[in-house]
Each structure stands twice: as C-alpha cells, then as structure tokens.
VOVO-165656 format. One record per residue (C-alpha): residue in one letter; x, y, z. Coordinates in steps of 0.2 Angstrom, whole numbers, plus 5000, padded with zeros to 4 digits. Layout:
AXYZ
...
END
This chain:
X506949615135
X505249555141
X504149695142
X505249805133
X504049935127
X502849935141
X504249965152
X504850095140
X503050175142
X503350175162
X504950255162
X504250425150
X502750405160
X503650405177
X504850555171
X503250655167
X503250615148
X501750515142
X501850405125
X499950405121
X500450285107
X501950225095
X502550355088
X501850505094
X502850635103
X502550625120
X501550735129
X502150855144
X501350795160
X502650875172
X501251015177
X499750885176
X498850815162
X497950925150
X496450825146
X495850955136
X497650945125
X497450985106
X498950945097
X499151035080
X499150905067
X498250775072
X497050815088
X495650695085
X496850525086
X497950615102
X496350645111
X495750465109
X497150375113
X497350505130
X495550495135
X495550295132
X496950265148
X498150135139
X499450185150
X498450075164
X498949935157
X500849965156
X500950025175
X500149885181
X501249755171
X502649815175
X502249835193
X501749655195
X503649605185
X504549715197
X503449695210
X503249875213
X501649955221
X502150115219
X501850085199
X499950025204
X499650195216
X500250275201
X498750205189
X497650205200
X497950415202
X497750425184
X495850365185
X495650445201
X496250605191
X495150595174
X493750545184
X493750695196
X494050815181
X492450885173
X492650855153
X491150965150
X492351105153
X493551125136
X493551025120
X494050845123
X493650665118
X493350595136
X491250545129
X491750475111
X491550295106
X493450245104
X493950305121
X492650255132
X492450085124
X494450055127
X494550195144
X493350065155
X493849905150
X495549965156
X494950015172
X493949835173
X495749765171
X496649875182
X495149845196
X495149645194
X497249655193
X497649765206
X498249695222
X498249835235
X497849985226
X496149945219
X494650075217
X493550115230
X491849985228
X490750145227
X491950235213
X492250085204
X490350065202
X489850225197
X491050215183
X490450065175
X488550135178
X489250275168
X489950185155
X488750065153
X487550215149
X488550295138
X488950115127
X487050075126
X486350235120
X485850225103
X486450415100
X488150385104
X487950215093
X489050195075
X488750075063
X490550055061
X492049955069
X491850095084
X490050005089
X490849835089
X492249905101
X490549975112
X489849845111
X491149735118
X491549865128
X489649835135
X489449675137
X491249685149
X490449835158
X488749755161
X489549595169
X490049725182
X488649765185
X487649715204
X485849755197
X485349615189
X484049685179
X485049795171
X486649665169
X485349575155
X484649715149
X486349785143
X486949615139
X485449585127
X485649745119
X487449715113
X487249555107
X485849605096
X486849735088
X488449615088
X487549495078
X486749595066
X488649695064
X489349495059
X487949505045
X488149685040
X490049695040
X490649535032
X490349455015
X489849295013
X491449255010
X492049335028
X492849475020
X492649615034
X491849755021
X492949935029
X494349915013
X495849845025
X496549705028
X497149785045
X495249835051
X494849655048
X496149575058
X495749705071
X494049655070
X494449495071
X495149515088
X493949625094
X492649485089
X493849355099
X493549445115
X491849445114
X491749275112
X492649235125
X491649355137
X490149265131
X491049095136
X491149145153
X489149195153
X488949035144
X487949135133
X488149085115
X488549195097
X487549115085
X487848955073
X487849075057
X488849215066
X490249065070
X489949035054
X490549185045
X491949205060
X492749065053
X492549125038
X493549265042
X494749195052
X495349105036
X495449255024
X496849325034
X497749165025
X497149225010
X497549405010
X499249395019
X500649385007
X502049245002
X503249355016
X501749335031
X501549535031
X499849605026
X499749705011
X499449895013
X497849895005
X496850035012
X496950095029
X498449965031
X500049985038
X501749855039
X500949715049
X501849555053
X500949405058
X502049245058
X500449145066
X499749145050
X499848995037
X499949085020
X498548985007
X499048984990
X497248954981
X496749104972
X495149204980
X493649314975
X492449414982
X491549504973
X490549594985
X492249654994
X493049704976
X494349604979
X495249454968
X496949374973
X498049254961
X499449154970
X500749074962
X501648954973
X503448924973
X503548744982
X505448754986
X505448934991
X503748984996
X504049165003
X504749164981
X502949154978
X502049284969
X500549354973
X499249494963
X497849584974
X496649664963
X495349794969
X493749874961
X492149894971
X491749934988
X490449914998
X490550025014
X491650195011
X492350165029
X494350165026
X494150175007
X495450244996
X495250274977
X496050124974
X494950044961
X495649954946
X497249954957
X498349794954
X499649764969
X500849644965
X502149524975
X503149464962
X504449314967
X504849364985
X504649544985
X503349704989
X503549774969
X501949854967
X501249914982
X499950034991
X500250195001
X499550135016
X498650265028
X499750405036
X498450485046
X496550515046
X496750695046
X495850735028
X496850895027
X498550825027
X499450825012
X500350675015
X498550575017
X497750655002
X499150584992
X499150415001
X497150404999
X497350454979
X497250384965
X499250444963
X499450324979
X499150184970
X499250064956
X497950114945
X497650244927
X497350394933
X496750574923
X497350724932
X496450834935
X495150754938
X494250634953
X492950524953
X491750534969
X490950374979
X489450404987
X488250274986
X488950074983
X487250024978
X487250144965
X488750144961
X489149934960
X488449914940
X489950044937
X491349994948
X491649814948
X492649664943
X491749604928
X492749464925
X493849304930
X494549164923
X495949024927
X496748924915
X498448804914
X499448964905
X498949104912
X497349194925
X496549354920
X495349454930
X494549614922
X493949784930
X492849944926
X492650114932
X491550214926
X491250344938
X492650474929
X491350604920
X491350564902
X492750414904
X492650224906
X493950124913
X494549954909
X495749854916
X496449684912
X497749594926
X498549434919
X499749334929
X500549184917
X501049024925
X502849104923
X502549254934
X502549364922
X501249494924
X500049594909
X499349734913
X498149794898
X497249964900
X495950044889
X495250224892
X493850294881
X493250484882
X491950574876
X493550704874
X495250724870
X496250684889
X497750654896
X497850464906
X499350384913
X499750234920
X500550264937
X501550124945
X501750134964
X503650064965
X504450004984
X505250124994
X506650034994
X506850014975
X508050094964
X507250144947
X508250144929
X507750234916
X507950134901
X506850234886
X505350314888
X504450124887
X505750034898
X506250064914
X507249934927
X506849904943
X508349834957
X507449794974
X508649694986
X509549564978
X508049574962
X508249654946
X506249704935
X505949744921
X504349854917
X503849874898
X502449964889
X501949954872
X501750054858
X500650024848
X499950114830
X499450294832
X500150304851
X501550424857
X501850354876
X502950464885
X503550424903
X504350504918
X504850464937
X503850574951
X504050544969
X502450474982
X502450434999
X502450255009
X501750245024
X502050085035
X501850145052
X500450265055
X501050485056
X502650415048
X503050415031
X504550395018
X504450455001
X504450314985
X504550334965
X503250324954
X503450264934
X502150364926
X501750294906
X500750434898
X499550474884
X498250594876
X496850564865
X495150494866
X495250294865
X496950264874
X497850084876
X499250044888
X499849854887
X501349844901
X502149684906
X503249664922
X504449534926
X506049474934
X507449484924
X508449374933
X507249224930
X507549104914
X506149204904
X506449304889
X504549394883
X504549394866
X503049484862
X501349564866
X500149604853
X498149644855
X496849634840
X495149674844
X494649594858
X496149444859
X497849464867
X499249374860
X500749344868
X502449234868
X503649184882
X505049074879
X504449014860
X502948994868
X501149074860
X499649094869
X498149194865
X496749274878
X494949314871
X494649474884
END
C-alpha cells in the first residue's frame, strides 16, 4: 500500500501513540507530549528524534492522500505545542544540532505544503529567526556530519528569511563551512572519512539537498567540491556488495539500494583504510565475491576496532560479516560487543585493547602496507601496532578461484594468548569438524574454514556466540569460530571456500617470507 508506513505513523499518532522512529516503542502521548521524556536505555537518540518533528511530515502526507484537513490542524498543533513550551525548563534535546537542523526544515515543509492550516506569518518568522541563530553560531557548530545537516539546514532557513542582509550573510557562512566539510571529510578518492558506508550515503543525500537548494539560488558549489561529489557518488558502486546491500562496516546497518550499479574493479584508499577485491561472476553476478579490508582511520567518528578486519562475500553470500551498530549508547553491552574487536573479523588478544586517539600519530602504525594484483591471486597486507608490546600482521588473498587466505602473524614481547575470531552469519549453521575444520551451511551453500598447523603450534578452537545488528536497537545473536594459540611469535594460516565449487585445496605451506599453495594441481607461490 502506498504510504504504508506513513500512514502507520498516523494512525499510533492519532490514537495517542507516537513512533519517533522505526523501531522504537512508542511513546504515550494521551496526557500530552513530554518534551522533556528520558527513556531508560537510550534517551539521547529518543530525544533527538522527538525534538526534530518527523511526524510533520507524515500528517501532512497523508492528509493531502486522503484529503483530510483535520490531519494538517493536527501538525500544525504539534508546532504550535513545542513552540509554546519553554525547553529551558527540564533536560531535553529541543537546542541540539540533529534536531533543530531536521525540527525547522520540517516546519519549512509543513508552512510551504499546507493548504489551510498554515502558521501565522509572524510565528512562522520568529522560528526561522530562531533557528537560523541557532545554526550559524559557531558554539553550537560540530565538525561532524551534524554541521553538514546545520548547514543545510541554514542555507533552507536563511532562504526564509525577509531581511535581506541577513539572508546572505547566513547563506555565505554556510557555504563557507560546506565547502571546506567536502575537503575535510572526503578522501581524494570521495571516500566520506566517518568509518561507514551508511554515514556516506547519508551524506551523500544531505549533500544532494544542498545542491539543489543552491540551484534555486542559482548560487554554485564549487568545480573541485563537484568534483569530489562525484567522486563519491561513484564509491557507493564500489563499496556495495554483489547482492546491492551495503556491507555492515561500522556504524552500518542492512541497507538495500537497488539504484545502484554494482562495479567490479577492485578499490583502494589508503587514506580511508579501506581495500576491496571483486571477483566477478559474469553469468551470475549477485554469485560474485567480494573482500573489504579495513586498517586505518582517519576521523574516529563512527569508528569500531575493526582494523585488520577482512569481511568477506563469497559466491552470493554475507559469510564473513561485521556487527554493525546497535546503538550509540557506549554503556550497552550489546554495542561494546558490536564496536569490539570480538565483533569482528580480526586477531584479537583478550584481555587486552588497543586505544585510537590521534590518526596522525597513529597512521605509521595502523595501516595497509601493502597490495598487489596478479592473474592467480590479489593480496593486500595490514599492520597494527597499537597492542602494547604486540604487532600485528595481516595477509588477505583472494585466488582467481574464490578461494580466500588469510595468513596472521603475532609477535610479543611476552608469552600471550591470540585468536583468530571469525564473525560467521546469523543465519549460518556451524559444524564442527576438528579443532582445525569446521563447516559452514548458509542458505543453499556449504564452507569450508581450515587452519593450519604448523611445527611447534597447538591450535585449539571453539564456537562462542556475538551479536548482529541489521536494524538499529535490534539485534540477533550469531557464532563465532575462534582458532586460538599462545606463545610469543604466533602463525595462523586459514583458508575459506565453498565446498560445493569444483575446487579441491591441496595445500598451504609458508617458508620465510613465501607462501605456497596448490588448488586443483595447480602451484603458485606469493613473496609476502
């Protein structure tokens, strides 16, 4: 049904239930709206989204479909209601970035849309003047994704505005700070530098908006922003995977997008810390496979501890994947797990953590050292160096015949314990084969995951759970293969592929600094 969810939205709305967003519990609105309303878990993201007047935008949709007035006297009673309320009073979010960025360009949309019930001249006024205040001061400013939403916010605002003077001012000042945003938040590859591939299709629309806004003004971006904005528009082809579903890398949850056209050239960006092998599959292209590898950052802003992580879409399916984000509530267990190490695809030593504080500091230490693409195979390395006393070395191959390596080295100033922790699809069923071997049945798919021995080792595995997070305060729990080890200078070598494929591995061997190995009769040596 057209407008299902809007509609949906109405109906809680009108029966005094308000859905603030997907999947949060409504609130109770039957006694009037607390604007002051903490909800125990997560009152941060519940006060943004009530303070930031979605539910504008629903009433006055669906009282244009049904042609009911009664819907837009209802909206416009909602901002007649939060403006008459003083938000000094109580602990609220009515003067944050998020919400008043999003609050007035609803109430622009609900004053231009309206077609009876529309704001008073002199109230709709005042609340732009208000806003626009608010979004230009450089104290309430954040060098984030929440100053780009000001300052599109601003420029809509300011457009509004009858007093010319200040209409330019407020217009100047945000394209300033949008432009330099494009050249501080984007590689020069138009990777969007906050860790997600959700945040940078986000941005991306955010960015859309404002150039269409500008198009109206007929006031233009920049040649080098464009630029960069195309850039970025391409990535998401790039990033998205063989199924047209973003990977959960970061603060990502399950996103769709069918609009996009899936490339299949490999990617690097070594100032995002990201490198991406596709192996297309010309008759079946969703059957493609795909590797993400992460180590690096550049801006902590959505960051997990997800370097030296290797996510991995093997022949049509999700097989190695990320926790994605839960909640930003840093106290709930649920995020700490999905934010960790154990979240994702990486070696790990418990006990302890590595910290990120500076990227500039920290960049000689954490980084992709290495890449290389040949007819057989493509290998890209990693280090981590952060652990006190540890380094960290990880080296990704994907052969020509989807077969994936992963080769791990650890080296201590002391005896530790490290383990390789495999982040495995909620939907998979794991099999215990030895302690080495272990098969892995997702959908109509059968893996198989494989470490080595090799001389002086003594790898010992088990199965703990994790959590998946596609949709965000929602979670499921998932299995994780652990392959563990003690000692000072560790080796893992694990290889991962479908068993169902014509592809029988018949070895793996490492000497020095060359690994060797043989698929189908077939030898081919790697100098790491």
């Amino acid at each position: 049904m057209k407008n299902s969810n809007e509609r949906k939205r109405v109906e809680l709305f009108l029966n005094d239930e308000w859905l603030v967003r997907k999947g949060f519990t409504p609130l109770d609105i039957s006694k009037g709206i607390n604007w002051n309303y903490q909800h125990s878990n997560n009152a941060a993201t519940y006060q943004t989204y009530i303070h930031s007047l979605g539910i504008l935008n629903d009433l006055l949709k669906i009282s244009k479909a049904d042609n009911n007035l009664k819907l837009e006297k209802k909206a416009k009673d909602l901002i007649l209601d939060w403006n008459s309320t003083d938000h000094k009073k109580g602990k609220n979010y009515a003067w944050k970035e998020h919400p008043v960025s999003s609050r007035i360009n609803n109430i622009i949309a609900f004053q231009s849309n309206a077609a009876k019930h529309k704001l008073s001249q002199k109230v709709f006024d005042k609340l732009v003047i208000d806003h626009c205040f608010y979004l230009s001061n450089e104290r309430n400013y954040k060098f984030n994704n929440h100053g780009l939403m000001m300052d599109n916010a601003l420029i809509n605002a300011a457009s509004h505005l009858a007093d010319p003077e200040k209409k330019k001012l407020y217009i100047e000042k945000a394209l300033y700070r949008i432009r330099y945003a494009i050249q501080r938040d984007f590689s020069r590859n138009g990777v969007h530098l906050e860790n997600s591939p959700e945040y940078h299709r986000m941005i991306l629309m955010i960015y859309r908006s404002i150039e269409k806004k500008l198009k109206e003004l007929r006031i233009p971006l920049g040649k080098q922003e464009i630029e960069i904005l195309k850039l970025a528009h391409n990535f998401r082809g790039y990033i998205i995977q063989p199924n047209n579903v973003y990977p959960m890398i970061g603060d990502t949850g399950n996103i769709p997008d069918s609009r996009i056209k899936k490339i299949f050239r490999d990617f690097h960006d070594s100032e995002a810390g990201i490198t991406i092998f596709n192996n297309l599959n010309e008759e079946e292209p969703e059957n493609s496979s795909m590797m993400i590898f992460k180590s690096g950052y550049f801006n902590k802003t959505h960051k997990h501890y997800d370097d030296l992580s290797t996510y991995l879409y093997l022949e049509g399916e999700e097989l190695l994947i990320d926790s994605g984000k839960y909640s930003y509530v840093i106290s709930d267990p649920v995020r700490q797990h999905v934010v960790s190490p154990k979240g994702h695809n990486v070696i790990n030593l418990p006990g302890q953590d590595y910290k990120l504080v500076n990227p500039f500091q920290e960049q000689f230490n954490l980084k992709i050292t290495k890449r290389v693409s040949k007819t057989n195979y493509k290998l890209v390395t990693g280090i981590n160096k952060l652990y006190k006393g540890t380094t960290l070395t990880r080296y990704n191959i994907l052969t020509k015949e989807n077969v994936c390596i992963i080769l791990d080295r650890v080296v201590s100033r002391d005896s530790k314990e490290a383990y390789q922790n495999f982040n495995i699809n909620e939907n998979a069923e794991i099999k215990k084969i030895t302690d080495l071997e272990y098969e892995i049945t997702l959908n109509d798919k059968l893996y198989n995951i494989q470490t080595y021995n090799r001389a002086g080792s003594n790898i010992k595995s088990e199965i703990e759970n994790g959590y998946i997070s596609r949709k965000f305060g929602d979670y499921q729990e998932n299995e994780r293969i652990l392959f563990k080890q003690e000692g000072k200078n560790l080796t893992y070598i694990t290889v991962i592929h479908n068993v169902k494929d014509d592809i029988e591995v018949d070895y793996v061997n490492l000497k020095l600094s060359k690994l060797t190995y043989s698929i189908n009769g077939k030898e081919v040596s790697i100098d790491l």
